[in-house]
Structure formats: C-alpha cells, structure tokens
N, C-alpha and C positions, 0 to 999 in steps of 0.2 A: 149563508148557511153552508156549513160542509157534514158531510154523511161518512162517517167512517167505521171499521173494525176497531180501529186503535182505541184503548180506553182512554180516558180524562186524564190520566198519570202522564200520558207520552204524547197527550195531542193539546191541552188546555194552552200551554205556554207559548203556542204557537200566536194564539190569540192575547196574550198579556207583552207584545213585544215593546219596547221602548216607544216603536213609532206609530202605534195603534191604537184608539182608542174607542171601545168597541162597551157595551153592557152584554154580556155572555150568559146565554143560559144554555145548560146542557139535558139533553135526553137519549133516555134510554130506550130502546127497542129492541124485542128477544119473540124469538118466535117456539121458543120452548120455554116449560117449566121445570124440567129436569134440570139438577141443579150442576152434573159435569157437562152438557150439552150446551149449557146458557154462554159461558163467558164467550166459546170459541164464535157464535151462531148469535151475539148479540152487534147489532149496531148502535150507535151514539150520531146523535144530532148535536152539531155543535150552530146553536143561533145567533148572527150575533144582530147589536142593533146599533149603529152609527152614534157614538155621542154626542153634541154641539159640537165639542172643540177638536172634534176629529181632523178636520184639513188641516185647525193651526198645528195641531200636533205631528201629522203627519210632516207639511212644510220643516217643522224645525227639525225634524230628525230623519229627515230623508239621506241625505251625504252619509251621514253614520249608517243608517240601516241598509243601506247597498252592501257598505264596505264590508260590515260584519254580515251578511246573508254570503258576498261573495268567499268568504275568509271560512267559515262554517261549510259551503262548498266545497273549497279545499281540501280541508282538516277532512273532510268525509272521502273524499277522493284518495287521498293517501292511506287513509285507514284500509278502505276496500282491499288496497292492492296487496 
C-alpha cells in the first residue's frame, strides 16, 4: 500500500512496471467538499495485491528493471541540473 498526493495520472505506472505484478486498486480520500480545495487536500491509496506469478515475474525481469530504474535516475539527475 502507498498513500500519496500524487493523482493516478503520475503515480499508477509506477505500479504497472514490466517487472511487477501486482492487481491495483486505487482510492480516493478528501477531506473537503469544496470543489477548488479537493484536488490539492485529496490523498489517493494506491493498494496493491501480490499476483501468483509475481516472483516468476519479478525473477525474469529483474537485470532489466535495475538497469532502467538506474538509467531513469540518471536522465532525472541531469534534467534537475
């Protein structure tokens, strides 16, 4: 389970990665009803739940999903500066 600000747009894909396999369901939490106060002031539950084949899948795509988290690191590194 991760608890965040970030909407579903910028945070889902974190969870759909090649080497995961996860059934995802997401929720919303707002502690207002005003409708300019909601977005900033809402959190999202992202749940997820382990599939069967989650270790084989994880196993086979471990080597690649290093190299591109660490390559993604980079690229963000350089952007920053």
């Amino acid at each position: 389970m991760a608890i965040s600000y970030g909407n579903p747009d910028s945070r889902e894909f974190h969870f759909y990665r090649e080497f995961l396999s996860f059934e995802l369901k997401t929720y919303s939490l707002s502690e207002t009803d005003t409708t300019e106060d909601k977005e900033e002031k809402t959190h999202y539950v992202y749940a997820c739940v382990k599939n069967a084949d989650a270790d084989d899948v994880c196993a086979k795509y471990y080597d690649f999903a290093i190299e591109k988290l660490q390559t993604e690191a980079n690229e963000e590194r350089l952007y920053a500066q």
